[in-house]
N, C-alpha and C positions, 0 to 999 in steps of 0.2 A: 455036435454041430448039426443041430436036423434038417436045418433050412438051404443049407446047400445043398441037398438034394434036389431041392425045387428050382434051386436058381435059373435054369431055362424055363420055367415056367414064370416065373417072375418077368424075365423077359420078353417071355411069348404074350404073356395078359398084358402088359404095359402097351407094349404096341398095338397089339389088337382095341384094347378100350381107350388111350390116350395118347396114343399115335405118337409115342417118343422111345428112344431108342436107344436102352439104358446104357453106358458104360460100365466094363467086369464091376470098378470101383461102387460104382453106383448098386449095382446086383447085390456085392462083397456087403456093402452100407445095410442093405434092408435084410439080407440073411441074416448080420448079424444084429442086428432089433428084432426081428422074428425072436431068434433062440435066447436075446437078452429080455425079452417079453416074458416066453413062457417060462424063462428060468424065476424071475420076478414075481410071476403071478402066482407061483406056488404059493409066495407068505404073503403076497400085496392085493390078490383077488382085483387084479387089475383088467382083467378081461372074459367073460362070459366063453368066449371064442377062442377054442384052442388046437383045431386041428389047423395045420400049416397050410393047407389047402385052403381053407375057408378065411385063415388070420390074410393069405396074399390076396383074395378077393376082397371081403365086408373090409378088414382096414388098412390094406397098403393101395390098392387098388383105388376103391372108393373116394383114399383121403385125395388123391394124386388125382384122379378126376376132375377136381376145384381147380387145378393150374390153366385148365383151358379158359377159366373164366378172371383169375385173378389180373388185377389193374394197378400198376406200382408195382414197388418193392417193400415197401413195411408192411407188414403182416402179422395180425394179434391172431392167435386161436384161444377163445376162451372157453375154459371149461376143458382145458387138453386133455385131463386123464390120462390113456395109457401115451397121449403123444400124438393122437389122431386131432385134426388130419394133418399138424406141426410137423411132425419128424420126417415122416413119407413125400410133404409137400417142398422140405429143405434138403433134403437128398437129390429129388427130384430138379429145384431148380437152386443150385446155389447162390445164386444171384440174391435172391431176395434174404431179407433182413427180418428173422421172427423172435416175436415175443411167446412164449410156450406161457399161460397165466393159470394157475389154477388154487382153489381154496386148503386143499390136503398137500400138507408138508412131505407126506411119504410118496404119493406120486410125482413130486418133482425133486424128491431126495433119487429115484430111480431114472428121471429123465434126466439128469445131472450124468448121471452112469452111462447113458444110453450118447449124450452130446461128448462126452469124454473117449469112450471105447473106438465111437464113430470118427474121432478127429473132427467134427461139424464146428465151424464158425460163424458167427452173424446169426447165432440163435442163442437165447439165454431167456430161463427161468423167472417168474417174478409169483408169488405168493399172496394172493391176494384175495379175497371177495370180489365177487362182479359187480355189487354196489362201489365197494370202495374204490377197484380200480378205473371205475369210469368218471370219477371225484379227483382221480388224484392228477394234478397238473401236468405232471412229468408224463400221462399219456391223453390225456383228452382233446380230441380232435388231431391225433399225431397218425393214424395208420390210413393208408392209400384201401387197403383190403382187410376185414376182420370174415371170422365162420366160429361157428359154433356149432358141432355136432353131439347131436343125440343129449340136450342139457336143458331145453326144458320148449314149453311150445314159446311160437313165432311173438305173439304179442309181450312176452317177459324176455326172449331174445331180443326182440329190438331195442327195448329199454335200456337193456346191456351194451348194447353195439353200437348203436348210431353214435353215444356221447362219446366215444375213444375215435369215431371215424372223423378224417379232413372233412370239410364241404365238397363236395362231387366222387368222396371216397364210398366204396360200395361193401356191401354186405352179403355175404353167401352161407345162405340158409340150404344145410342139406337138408332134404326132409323124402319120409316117406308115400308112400299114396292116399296119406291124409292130409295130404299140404295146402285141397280146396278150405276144406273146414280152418285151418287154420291161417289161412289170409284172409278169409270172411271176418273171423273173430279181431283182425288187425286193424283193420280200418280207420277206426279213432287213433292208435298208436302209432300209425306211419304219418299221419297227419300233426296229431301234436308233435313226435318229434325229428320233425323233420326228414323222414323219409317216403321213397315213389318204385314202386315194382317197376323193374327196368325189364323183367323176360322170364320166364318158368323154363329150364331145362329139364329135360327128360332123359336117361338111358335105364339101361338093362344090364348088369352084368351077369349074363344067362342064369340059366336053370339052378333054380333052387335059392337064388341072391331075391329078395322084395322089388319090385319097383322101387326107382329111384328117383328126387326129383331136387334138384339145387334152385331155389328159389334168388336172384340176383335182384337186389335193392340197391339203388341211392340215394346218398345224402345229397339231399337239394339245397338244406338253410340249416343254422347254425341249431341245434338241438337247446332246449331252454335250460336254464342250466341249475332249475330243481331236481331236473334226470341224471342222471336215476335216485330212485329216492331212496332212506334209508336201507340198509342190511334187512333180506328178509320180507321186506314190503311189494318190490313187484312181484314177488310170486304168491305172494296169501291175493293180493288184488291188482291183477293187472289189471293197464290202462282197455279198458272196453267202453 
């Protein structure tokens, strides 16, 4: 169990970068995803990032960040991967109600392990493509908040996101300190579909972490409902 070594650490970064104030439970929660991560990523190559120090900054930290800006309680993370920023941000606040989406069976065959071990409720798995799941009735225009981390740039995110979002539901785009180049490139995209940059946030999680920057979008009007277009299609050509 290596992560309980950190666990005042876990608690000392929470507060300092997101000013909340874990309970043991809550601590107990993300050590054991920590060590049920790196246990995983031995056969799953689910994360790049494997020293405990670095996994409680870049993704427990980072993901748990976004709660300062989330609005509702449904909540899609698409493109989850190893669970960022889904698992960290359901620990964090259980209130809210997530949908974990992602295209790879075997990454949500391990976050099924990860919602089990943890006892977490009001989060559950769904299998899908980003075209298909923004097609499919049962979620389009259903979440108050959607993010999408590190999945692809802003102009083929939006595409993804806005059609699963309500009308006046928002989008949080984390991105790094190329996030001017890629709201440049957006422009026709937030326009056809129906979204307006609400605020650019900024922090730091010191030395040695990239700048970071959560771009915060809403949906103004009802997204057309060609969006998103086939499997595959916005990302060979996004909307530019």
């Amino acid at each position: 169990m290596m992560f309980n070594q950190h666990a005042s650490l876990i608690h000392q970064l929470t507060y300092q970068h997101i000013g909340s104030d874990l309970s043991d439970l809550q601590v107990t929660q993300l050590c054991n995803f920590g060590d049920l991560l790196l246990d995983w990523n031995q056969r799953l190559n689910l994360t790049r990032i494997t020293d405990p120090h670095e996994v409680i900054l870049k993704h427990f930290i980072d993901s748990m960040v976004l709660s300062n800006y989330i609005s509702g309680v449904t909540f899609a993370d698409l493109g989850t991967g190893a669970g960022f920023p889904g698992v960290p941000l359901k620990i964090l606040r259980p209130d809210l109600d997530i949908v974990l989406m992602d295209s790879l069976k075997k990454r949500l065959d391990f976050l099924e392990v990860v919602i089990n071990r943890l006892s977490l409720t009001g989060i559950k798995t769904v299998h899908a493509r980003m075209e298909d799941f923004g097609r499919n009735m049962h979620y389009r225009g259903h979440f108050d908040t959607v993010s999408s981390r590190a999945v692809a740039r802003l102009p083929v995110l939006l595409e993804y996101a806005l059609p699963v979002l309500k009308v006046n539901g928002l989008f949080l785009a984390p991105k790094g300190s190329q996030f001017e180049v890629e709201l440049a490139e957006s422009k026709k995209a937030l326009l056809i579909l129906g979204g307006t940059v609400e605020g650019i946030e900024h922090f730091s999680l010191g030395e040695g972490a990239e700048h970071r920057t959560v771009i915060r979008i809403r949906k103004m009007k009802e997204t057309p409902s060609q969006y998103p277009r086939q499997a595959g299609t916005p990302t060979k050509s996004p909307i530019s």
